[in-house]
N, C-alpha and C positions, 0 to 999 in steps of 0.2 A: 504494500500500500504506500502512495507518494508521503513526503512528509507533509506536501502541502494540501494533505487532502483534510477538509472543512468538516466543521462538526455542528450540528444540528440538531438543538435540543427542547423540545416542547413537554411544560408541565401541566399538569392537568388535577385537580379534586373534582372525583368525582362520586358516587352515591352508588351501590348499588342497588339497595333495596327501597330508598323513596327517593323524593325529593329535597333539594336541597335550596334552601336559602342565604342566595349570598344579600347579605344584610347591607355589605356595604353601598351597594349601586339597589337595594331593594327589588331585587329581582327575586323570582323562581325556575330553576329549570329541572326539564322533566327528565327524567333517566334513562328513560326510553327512545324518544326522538330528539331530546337533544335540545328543541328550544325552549327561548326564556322567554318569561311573563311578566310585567311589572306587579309585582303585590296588590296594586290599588286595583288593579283591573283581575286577576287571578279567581276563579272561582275556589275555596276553599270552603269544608264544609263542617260537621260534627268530626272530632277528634282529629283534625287535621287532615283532613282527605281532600285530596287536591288531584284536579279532573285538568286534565292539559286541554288548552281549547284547539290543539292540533291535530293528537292524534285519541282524543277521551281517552286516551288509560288513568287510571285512577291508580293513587299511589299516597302513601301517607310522611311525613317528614321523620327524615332518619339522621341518626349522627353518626352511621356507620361509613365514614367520608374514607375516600383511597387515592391515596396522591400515587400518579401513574407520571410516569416520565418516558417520551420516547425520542428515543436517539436516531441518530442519521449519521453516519462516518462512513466515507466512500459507499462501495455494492451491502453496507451489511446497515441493516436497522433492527432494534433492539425497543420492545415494549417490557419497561420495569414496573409493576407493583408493590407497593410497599408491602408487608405482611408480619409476621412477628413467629416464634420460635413455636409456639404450641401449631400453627398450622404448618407450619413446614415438616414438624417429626411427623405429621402424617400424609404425606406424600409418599407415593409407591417409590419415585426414582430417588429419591433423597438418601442418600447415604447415612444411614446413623451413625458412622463411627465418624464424621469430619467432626473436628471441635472447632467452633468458632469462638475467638478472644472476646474478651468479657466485652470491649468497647464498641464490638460491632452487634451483638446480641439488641444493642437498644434500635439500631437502625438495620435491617435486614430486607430484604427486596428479592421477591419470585421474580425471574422476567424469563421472556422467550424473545433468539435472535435469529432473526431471519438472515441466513448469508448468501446472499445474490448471488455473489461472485461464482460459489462453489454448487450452490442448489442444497445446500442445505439448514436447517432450522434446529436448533435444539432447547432446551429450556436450562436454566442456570441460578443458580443462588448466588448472589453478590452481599456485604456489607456496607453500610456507608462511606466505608475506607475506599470503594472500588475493589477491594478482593473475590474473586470469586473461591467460593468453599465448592462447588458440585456441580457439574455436566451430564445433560446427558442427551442425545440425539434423537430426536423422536420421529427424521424425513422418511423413516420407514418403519414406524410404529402405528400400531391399530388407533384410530384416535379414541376409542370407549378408554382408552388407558392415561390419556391425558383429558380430558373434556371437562373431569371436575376440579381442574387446576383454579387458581381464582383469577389469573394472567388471559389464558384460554378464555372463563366465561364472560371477563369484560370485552377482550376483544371480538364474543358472539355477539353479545348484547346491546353494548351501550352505543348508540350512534356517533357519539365525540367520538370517541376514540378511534372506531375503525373509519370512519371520516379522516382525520387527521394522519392513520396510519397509511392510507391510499391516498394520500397526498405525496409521504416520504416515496410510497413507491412509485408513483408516476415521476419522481424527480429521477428518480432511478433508473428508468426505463425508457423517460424522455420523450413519450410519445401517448397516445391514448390508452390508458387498459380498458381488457376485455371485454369485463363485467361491470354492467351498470352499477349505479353507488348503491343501491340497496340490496342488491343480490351477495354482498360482500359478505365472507364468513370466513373466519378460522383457517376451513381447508381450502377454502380458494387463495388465502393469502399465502398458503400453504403451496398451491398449486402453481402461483405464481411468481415465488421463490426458484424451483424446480425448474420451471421453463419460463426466460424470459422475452421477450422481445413479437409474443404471438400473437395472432388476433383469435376472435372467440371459438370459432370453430374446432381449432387444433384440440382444445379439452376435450371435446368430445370423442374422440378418438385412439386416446390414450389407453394403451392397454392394461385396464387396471383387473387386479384380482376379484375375486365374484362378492368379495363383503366390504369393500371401502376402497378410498382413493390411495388402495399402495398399489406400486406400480409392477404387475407380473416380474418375478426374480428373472430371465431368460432374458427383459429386456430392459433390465434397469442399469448396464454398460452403455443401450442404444441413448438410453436418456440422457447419460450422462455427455454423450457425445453432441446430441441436442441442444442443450441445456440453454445456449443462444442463437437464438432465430440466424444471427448474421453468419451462424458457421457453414447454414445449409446448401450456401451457393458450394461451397467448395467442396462438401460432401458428396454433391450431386456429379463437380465435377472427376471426381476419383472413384466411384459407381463402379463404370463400366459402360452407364447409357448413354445414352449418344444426347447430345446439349441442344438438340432441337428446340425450337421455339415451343411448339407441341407439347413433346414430354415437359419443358419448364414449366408452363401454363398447368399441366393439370398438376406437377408435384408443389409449387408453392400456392394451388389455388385449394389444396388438400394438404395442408402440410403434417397432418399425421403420417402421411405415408412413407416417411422419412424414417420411422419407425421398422418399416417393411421393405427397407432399400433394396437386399438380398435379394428377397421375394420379386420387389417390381423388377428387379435387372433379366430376371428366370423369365419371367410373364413376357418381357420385352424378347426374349429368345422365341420365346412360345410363342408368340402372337406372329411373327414371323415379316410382319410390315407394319408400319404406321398404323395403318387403317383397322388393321385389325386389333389393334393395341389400344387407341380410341374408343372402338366399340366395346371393350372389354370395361373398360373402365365408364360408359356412358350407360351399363345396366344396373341394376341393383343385387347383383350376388358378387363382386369384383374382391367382395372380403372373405367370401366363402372362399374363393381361389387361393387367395393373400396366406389365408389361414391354414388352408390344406398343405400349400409349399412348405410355409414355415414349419406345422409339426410332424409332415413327411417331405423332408426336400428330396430323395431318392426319386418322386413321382413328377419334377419337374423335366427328366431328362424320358421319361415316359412317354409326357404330352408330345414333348419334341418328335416321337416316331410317330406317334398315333396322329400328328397334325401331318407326315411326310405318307402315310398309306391310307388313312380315312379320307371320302370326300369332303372335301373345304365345307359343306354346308353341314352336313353332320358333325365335323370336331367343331367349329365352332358355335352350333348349336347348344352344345352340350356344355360347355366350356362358360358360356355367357348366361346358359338360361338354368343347366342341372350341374354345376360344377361339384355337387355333393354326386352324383353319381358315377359323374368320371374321376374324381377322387376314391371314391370305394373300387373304383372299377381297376386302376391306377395299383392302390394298392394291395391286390390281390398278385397281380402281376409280380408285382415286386418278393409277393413271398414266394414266389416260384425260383428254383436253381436256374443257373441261365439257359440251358438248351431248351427246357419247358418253355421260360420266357419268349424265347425268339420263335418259338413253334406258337405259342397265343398271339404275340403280335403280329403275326402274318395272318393268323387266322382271323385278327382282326379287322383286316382291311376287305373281309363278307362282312361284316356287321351294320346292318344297316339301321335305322331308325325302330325298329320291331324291337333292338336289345332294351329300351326305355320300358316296353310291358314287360319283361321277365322281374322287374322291382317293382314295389308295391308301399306305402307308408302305410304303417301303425302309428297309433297316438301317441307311442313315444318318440317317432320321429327317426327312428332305425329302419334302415334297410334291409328287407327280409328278401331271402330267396324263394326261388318257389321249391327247391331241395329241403330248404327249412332251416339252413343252416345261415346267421347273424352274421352284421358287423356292424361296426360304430365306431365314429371319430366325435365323439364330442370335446369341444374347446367353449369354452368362453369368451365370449368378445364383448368389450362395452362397442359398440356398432356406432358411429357418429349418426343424428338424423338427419342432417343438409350433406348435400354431395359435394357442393363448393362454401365455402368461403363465403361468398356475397362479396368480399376484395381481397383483391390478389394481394400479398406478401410485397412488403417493398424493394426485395431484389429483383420483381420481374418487373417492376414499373417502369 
């Protein structure tokens, strides 16, 4: 980090569980949305219940006030809460055996630091000395394990904060984020840590595990490669695929796919021209393919024969509209020794559209023979809903 890099530091009291009256300027503000009321105009009722005229929640006045502090120094930003030694010994990640000096005991602070630079987040104990007593890294932690931190639920909750905290990070990123101001939460700050420089689409695409936003272990190398937008020009160029205007246009107009670089180089062999590489990618199963490559790559060099002996209208058929069948079909072959192999691929090039009725769905979505004998490829995909973008990536502008 430069020496001349700036530090940026915003303090905050805030409330979590009512309102809070700052006396000085006679105001109220609400804990939930965020704005102030002048007292004199304030609806306030029996036992001090006070109805925001913004958002009506109703909330009572509390003295449970938390001075939060958030920092900015260079790619890394840091939300501190103040807190005190009885909540901290009950935190799961909190080390029991650190001893902290009597002097910092009086001031002590939960916080969590997001680090740009690297993609990742972890949460931390500090004293008022600036010491930290305990780390621990949480960018690939379930978040049920962190959620009831008190750091975590103000940055869920309170609108000051995660306002001000997507402020730091647009300075960061220098350009518009993703996600609108009220959609902001924990793990998209989360998310956006991990990968910077995206527009909205790319989260959706992410291949995350089947219970929360961690990101499949197989490709969490890919991510890290990822990690900023402005690397993908050059990843694209060292591929293998060809720099076409074409191929650019759909990879930064999808830039999940970047995820699946492998895969789209294979698909680009397979498809066997432009045109056909387009239509591939212009249906709606282009991830059932993606997917079948990636956790059978063996059946890439497959397609390769079966696109060189089947008619062009059948491989491609099948390829665009049942790519789950020529995947099962795919990897049957493959369990054959090779002379069997090369004896079904020839015998392939009789198969005409008729081999589609020999498979049949059930309701679990397996392919049954009519011999009776199974197979199944299930994978999980979080599947993006928009095909494109809606705008292109600013390396193809």
């Amino acid at each position: 980090m430069s020496r001349n890099t700036k530090t940026y530091i915003t303090q905050l009291e805030i409330t979590t569980y009512g309102y809070i009256v700052r006396k000085d300027e006679e105001r109220i503000r609400c804990p939930h949305c965020g704005k102030e009321t002048f007292t004199g105009k304030a609806k306030i009722f029996d036992k001090n219940v006070f109805v925001c005229p913004k958002c009506r929640t109703r909330s009572v006045e509390s003295e449970d006030i938390r001075h939060v502090i958030i920092e900015r120094k260079g790619k890394k930003i840091s939300v501190r809460v103040k807190t005190g030694i009885g909540e901290i010994v009950g935190m799961k990640w909190f080390n029991k055996d650190v001893v902290v000096p009597a002097e910092d005991l009086i001031e002590l602070y939960e916080s969590v630091v997001f680090n740009l630079e690297n993609g990742h987040l972890y949460m931390e104990i500090t004293g008022g000395s600036g010491n930290s007593y305990c780390q621990f890294d949480i960018t690939e932690v379930e978040h049920y394990f962190y959620y009831s931190e008190p750091v975590v639920r103000i940055i869920d909750t309170n609108k000051t904060v995660y306002r001000r905290l997507a402020r730091e990070f647009a300075s960061v990123w220098k350009q518009r984020l993703p996600f609108k101001l009220d959609w902001y939460s924990f793990d998209r700050f989360r998310l956006m840590t991990m990968f910077v420089g995206y527009v909205r689409c790319f989260y959706d695409g992410i291949p995350f595990e089947e219970n929360g936003y961690i990101i499949v272990k197989d490709f969490r190398r890919k991510a890290e490669r990822i990690h900023f937008s402005k690397h993908l020009p050059y990843m694209l160029e060292i591929s293998g695929m060809p720099g076409n205007k074409t191929v650019r246009r759909l990879m930064f107009t999808r830039p999940w796919l970047f995820f699946y670089l492998k895969e789209m180089t294979a698909v680009w062999f397979i498809a066997g021209d432009v045109n056909q590489f387009n239509k591939i990618f212009e249906g709606d199963s282009y991830m059932d393919v993606l997917i079948g490559i990636y956790r059978y790559p063996g059946i890439a060099g497959v397609y390769e024969s079966l696109r060189k002996i089947w008619k062009p209208e059948l491989f491609y058929k099948l390829l665009m509209e049942e790519p789950l069948i020529l995947n099962d079909f795919a990897i049957r072959l493959l369990t054959l020794n090779v002379r069997d192999r090369n004896v079904e691929i020839k015998k392939a090039g009789r198969i005409s559209e008729n081999m589609l009725d020999t498979y049949r769905y059930n309701t679990s979505g397996y392919f049954i023979y009519d011999t009776g004998s199974w197979i199944s490829t299930p994978v999980y995909s979080y599947r993006p809903y928009r095909k494109n973008c809606g705008a292109k990536m600013d390396e193809v502008r």
